[in-house]
N, C-alpha and C positions, 0 to 999 in steps of 0.2 A: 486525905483532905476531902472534906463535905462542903456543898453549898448551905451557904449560911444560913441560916431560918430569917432574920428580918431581910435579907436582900430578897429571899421568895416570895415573902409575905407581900413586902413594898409592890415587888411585880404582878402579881395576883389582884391588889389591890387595884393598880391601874385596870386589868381584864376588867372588873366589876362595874367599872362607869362605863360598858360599852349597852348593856339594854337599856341603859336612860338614851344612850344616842340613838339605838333603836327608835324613841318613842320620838325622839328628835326629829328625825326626819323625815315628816311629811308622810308617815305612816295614812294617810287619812284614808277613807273609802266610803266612796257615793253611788254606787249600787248595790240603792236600797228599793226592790220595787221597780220592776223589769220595765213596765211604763213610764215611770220616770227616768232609769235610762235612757229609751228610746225616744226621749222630748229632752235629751239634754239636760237632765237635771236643773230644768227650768221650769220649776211647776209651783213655786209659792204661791203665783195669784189666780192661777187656775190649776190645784194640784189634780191630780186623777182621780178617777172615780171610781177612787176605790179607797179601803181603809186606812194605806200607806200616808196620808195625808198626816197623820198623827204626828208622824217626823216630817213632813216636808210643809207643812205648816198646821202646827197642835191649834189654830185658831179658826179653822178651817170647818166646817160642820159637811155632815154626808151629804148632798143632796133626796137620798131617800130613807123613809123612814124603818126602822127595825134594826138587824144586826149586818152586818157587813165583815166579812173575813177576806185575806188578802195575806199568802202566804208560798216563799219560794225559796229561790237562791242565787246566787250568779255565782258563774267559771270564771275564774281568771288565770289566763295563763301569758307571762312573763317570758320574756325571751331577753337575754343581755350580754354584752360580752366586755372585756378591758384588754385593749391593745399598750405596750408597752414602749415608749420611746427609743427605748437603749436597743430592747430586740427584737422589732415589730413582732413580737411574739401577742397573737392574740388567745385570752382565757374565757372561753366559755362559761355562764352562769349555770349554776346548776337548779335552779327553782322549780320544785314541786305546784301543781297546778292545786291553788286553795279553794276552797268552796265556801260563799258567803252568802249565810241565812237571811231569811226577815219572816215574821211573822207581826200580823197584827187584824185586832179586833176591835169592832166600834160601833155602838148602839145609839141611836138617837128615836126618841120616843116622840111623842104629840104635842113635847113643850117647849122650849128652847134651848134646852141642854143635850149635849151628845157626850157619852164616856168610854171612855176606849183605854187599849192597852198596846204597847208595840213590846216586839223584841227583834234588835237588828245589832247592826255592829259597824260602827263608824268608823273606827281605828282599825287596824292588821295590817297583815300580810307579813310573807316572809322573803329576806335574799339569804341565798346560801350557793357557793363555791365548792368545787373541787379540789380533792388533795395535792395536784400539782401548782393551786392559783397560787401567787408569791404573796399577797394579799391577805391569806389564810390567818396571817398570825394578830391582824386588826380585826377580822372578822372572817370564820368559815359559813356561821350560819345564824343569823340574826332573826328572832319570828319574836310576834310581838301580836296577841290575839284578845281583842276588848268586847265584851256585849253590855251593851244597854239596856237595861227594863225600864219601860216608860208607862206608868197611870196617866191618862188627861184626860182633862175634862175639857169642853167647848162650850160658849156660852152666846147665844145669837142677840146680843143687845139690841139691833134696830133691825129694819128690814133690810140694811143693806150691811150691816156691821157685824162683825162675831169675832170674837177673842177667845185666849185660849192655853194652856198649858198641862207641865205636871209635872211630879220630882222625878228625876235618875236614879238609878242605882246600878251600877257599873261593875263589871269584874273582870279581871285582866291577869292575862298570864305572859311572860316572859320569856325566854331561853337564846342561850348565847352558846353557841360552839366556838372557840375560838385555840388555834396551833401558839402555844410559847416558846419562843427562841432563845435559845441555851447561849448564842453571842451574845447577848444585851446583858446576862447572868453575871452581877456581882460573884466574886468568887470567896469575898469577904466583905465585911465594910470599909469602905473607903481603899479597898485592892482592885486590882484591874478587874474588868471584865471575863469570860469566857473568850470572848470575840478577841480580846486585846494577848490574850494566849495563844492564838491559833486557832481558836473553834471556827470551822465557816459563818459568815451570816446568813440566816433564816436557817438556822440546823433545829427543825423541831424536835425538841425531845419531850414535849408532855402537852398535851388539850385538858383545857377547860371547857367545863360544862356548867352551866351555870339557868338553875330554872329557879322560878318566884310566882307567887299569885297575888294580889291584891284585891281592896274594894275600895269604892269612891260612893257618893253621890253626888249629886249637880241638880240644875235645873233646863228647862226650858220651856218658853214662851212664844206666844204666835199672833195675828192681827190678819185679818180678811176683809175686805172690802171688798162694795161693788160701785165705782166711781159715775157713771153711766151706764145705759144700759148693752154699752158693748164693752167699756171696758173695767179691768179689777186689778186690784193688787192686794200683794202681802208682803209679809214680812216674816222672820223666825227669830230666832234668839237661839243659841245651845250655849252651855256654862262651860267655862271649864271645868274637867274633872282631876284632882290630884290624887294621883295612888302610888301610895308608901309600902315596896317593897319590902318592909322591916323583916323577914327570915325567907331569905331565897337560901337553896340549899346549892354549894360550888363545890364539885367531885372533879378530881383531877385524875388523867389517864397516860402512864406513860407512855412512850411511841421510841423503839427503837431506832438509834442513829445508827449503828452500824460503826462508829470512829471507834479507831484502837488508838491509845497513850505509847506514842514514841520513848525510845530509853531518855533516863534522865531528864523529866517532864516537871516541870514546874508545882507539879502536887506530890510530890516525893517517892510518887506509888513504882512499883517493877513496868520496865517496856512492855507491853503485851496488852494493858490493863484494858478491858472495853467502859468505854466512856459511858455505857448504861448502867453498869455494876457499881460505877460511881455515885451515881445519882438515884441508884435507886433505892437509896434509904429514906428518901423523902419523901416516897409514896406509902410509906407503912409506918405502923406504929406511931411515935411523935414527930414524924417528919412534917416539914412544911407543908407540904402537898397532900396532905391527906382532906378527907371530907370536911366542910367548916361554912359558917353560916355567914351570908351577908345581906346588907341591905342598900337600896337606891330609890329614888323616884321618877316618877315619868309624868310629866304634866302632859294631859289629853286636851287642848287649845280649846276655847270657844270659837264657837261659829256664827256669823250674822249671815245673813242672805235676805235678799227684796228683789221686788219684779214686778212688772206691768206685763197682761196679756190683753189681746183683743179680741174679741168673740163675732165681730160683726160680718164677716166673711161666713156663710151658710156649711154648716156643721161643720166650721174649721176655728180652731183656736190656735196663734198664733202668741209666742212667750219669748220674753227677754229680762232677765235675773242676773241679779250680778252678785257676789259671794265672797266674802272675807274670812280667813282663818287666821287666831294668831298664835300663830308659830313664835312671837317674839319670847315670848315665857322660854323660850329651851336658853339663854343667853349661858348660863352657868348650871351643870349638872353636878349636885353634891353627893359624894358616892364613900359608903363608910363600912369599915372591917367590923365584925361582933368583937375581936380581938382586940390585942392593945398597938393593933396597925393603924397608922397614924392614915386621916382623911385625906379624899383629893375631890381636888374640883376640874369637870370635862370641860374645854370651851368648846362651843358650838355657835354662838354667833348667829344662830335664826333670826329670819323675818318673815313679819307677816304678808298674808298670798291673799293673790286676789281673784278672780277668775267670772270672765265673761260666757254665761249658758244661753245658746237661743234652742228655742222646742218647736215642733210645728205638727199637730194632731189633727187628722181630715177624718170625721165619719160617714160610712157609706150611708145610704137610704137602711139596711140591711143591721145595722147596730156595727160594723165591722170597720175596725180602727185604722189608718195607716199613720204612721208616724216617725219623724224624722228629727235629729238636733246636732247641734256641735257647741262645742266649750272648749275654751281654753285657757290655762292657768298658771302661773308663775310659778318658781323654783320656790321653796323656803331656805334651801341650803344656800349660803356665798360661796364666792369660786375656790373657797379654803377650805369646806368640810364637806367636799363631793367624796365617798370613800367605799370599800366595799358594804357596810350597813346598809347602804342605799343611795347607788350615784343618781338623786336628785338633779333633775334638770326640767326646764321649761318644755309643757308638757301641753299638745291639742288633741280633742279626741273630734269622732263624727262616728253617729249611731244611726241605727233603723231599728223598725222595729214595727209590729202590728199587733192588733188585740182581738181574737176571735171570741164572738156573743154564743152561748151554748144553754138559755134560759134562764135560769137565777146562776147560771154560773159563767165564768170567762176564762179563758186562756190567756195570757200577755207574753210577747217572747221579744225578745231585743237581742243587739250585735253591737258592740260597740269594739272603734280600735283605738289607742292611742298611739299618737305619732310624737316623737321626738329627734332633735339635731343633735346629739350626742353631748357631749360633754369634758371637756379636762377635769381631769382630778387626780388624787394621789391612796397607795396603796398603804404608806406608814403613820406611825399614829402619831398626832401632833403634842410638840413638849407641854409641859404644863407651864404655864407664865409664857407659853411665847409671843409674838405678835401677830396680825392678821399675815404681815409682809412672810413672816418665817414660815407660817403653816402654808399660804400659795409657793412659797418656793418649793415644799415637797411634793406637789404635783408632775405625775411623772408619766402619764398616758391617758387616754380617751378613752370613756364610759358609750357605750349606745345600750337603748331600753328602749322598749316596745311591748306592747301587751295587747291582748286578744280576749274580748270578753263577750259571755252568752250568758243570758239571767231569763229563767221562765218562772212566771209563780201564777197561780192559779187562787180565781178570787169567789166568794161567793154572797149573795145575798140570801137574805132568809127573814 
């Protein structure tokens, strides 16, 4: 007796809606431009001065004339763990430390237009787990990697006014690691289980792996003001972008259990049988398991953000920006086999976040920056989709940061850490059609997450 091809198929099927939840959850990332770190990501109406301004308001014009470059990265590194209710057994995260780019260039000439280009990356990062986490079979390793190319143009309409934009062009790559459990396994259609045989639960016997790339474009838009002569504001706009995973390539790998088939075993086979030799016709040739194409989408939220700064305090500018992302779009994730495997849809139940940034930047006599900020921001996830993808929880950061003058050129370096009070949430994966009430019941231990971040980029004029 073999496992059936549509019970595999159906199950595989479910794995494939987990990189849309990837994009789900609050994937976002705001260090773009080590200076605006270190002001809190509060620099709409007084952005830095420097070319990063393109993203942090495209409406924004240089303060000097010619070319301006402004180009780095930030570390980030993630620390997390999930403690279990039943055995305070705590699981360490396993997350590699990502490194996140920006680049960008911006010219403004002798007339009222400035033109520039960015290349940064709003969305990423990755969680990934251990072979012992119990978790493993919802998610071992979830990474979710988006960059932006941005053209804009800036237009100074009055002496106090300038606006501003340019189209997206977006490219996003996906990968899911994720352990399949041989209990859950139809043993036929409409026959028991594996699990309902004897199989232990969580017995993994085969990972998915599952990678995709997409493209998008979108827009964004910008508005600058100078309201008095101390104080300014702006505004930004970012689109959403939708990327249609239509050929992710899903390669399965089997994983030895180790179980031997007792005499007189419910699959008719001799006692002795090892329960991999069973199975392992699915991995070759026309088995179920074999390499096979699938597709998903991942909507990347739009972004609003506005702010007021003050200037009037002697070389100190002082900023407070407030920041909406809409998460609501993840409400339903539709996730589809190339095959004749019938579709499913993820719930996820997102909303939209909000998040308060104050900045505060003092320059010496000497051009030499000191600056400081804090932000803090809502969950997107509710208390029913906190899971290994990414136990989302309400989230404060507090940054430093300075900027050293070195002639047409600058150094910027920042620190930033995020603080969070941990979280309930749950390790199994929620039914399809169930309700909010049934997916918080599967919550079955506490998330903590923490991160530690340092972003240097080096700026130049010319």
């Amino acid at each position: 007796m073999t496992l059936h091809r549509a019970s595999l198929y159906t199950l595989a099927l479910a794995l494939l809606g987990l990189p849309a939840a990837a994009g789900a959850q609050a994937f976002g990332l705001n260090e773009i431009g080590s200076c605006a770190v270190a002001r809190g990501f509060a620099t709409t109406a007084v952005p830095c001065d420097d070319a990063s301004s393109i993203f942090w308001n495209p409406g924004a014009l240089p303060k000097a004339t010619g070319f301006s470059f402004y180009g780095g990265a930030a570390i980030i590194k993630i620390d997390g763990d999930f403690t279990r209710d039943t055995s305070f057994t705590t699981y360490n995260s396993d997350v590699p430390n990502s490194v996140v780019p920006h680049l960008f260039l911006n010219y403004r000439g002798a007339g009222k237009l400035a033109y520039g280009l960015g290349v940064y990356v709003p969305y990423g990062l990755t969680s990934q787990w251990g072979d012992e986490f119990p978790g493993r079979f919802s998610a071992k390793k979830a990474s979710l990697k988006t960059i932006y190319v941005q053209p804009n143009v800036a237009y100074q309409m009055t002496e106090n006014w300038s606006i501003g934009g340019g189209p997206i062009y977006g490219h996003s790559t996906v990968e899911l690691i994720q352990a399949i459990d041989l209990a859950g396994v139809p043993t036929a259609p409409g026959g028991p289980t594996f699990g309902q045989l004897g199989i232990p639960l969580r017995t993994e016997f085969a990972q998915v792996r599952i990678k995709g790339s997409s493209n998008a474009f979108g827009f964004t838009v910008g508005v600058h003001g100078k309201l008095t002569p101390t104080w300014e504001m702006g505004a930004r706009f970012l689109s959403q972008l939708a990327f249609n995973y239509d050929n992710a390539d899903a390669t399965f790998e089997q994983r030895p259990t180790g179980l031997i088939l007792a005499p007189n075993n419910p699959f008719g086979v001799p006692g002795g049988t090892p329960v991999d030799a069973l199975v392992a016709g699915q991995f070759t040739g026309t088995g179920a398991l074999t390499p096979q194409k699938a597709s998903t989408k991942i909507r990347h939220p739009a972004q609003v953000q506005t702010g007021f700064a003050y200037t009037g305090l002697e070389r100190t500018t002082v900023s407070l920006d407030y920041a909406w992302v809409g998460w609501r779009s993840f409400k339903q994730l539709p996730v589809t086999f190339a095959g004749s495997a019938p579709s499913k849809v993820i719930e996820e139940d997102y909303n939209n976040t909000s998040s308060i940034r104050v900045g505060l930047e003092h320059r010496m006599i000497n051009g030499f920056a000191l600056r400081g900020g804090l932000a803090a921001a809502a969950s997107a996830a509710p208390d029913e989709t906190v899971t290994p993808l990414l136990p989302e929880m309400d989230r404060s950061y507090g940054m430093l940061g300075a900027g050293i003058p070195m002639g047409r050129f600058g150094l910027d370096a920042a620190y930033a850490h995020i603080f969070t009070s941990g979280r309930r949430g749950r390790i199994d994966e929620r039914a399809t059609g169930s309700t909010s009430a049934q997916a918080l019941a599967l919550n079955s231990g506490f998330y903590t997450l923490s991160a530690n971040i340092f972003s240097l980029s080096l700026k130049a004029n010319f």
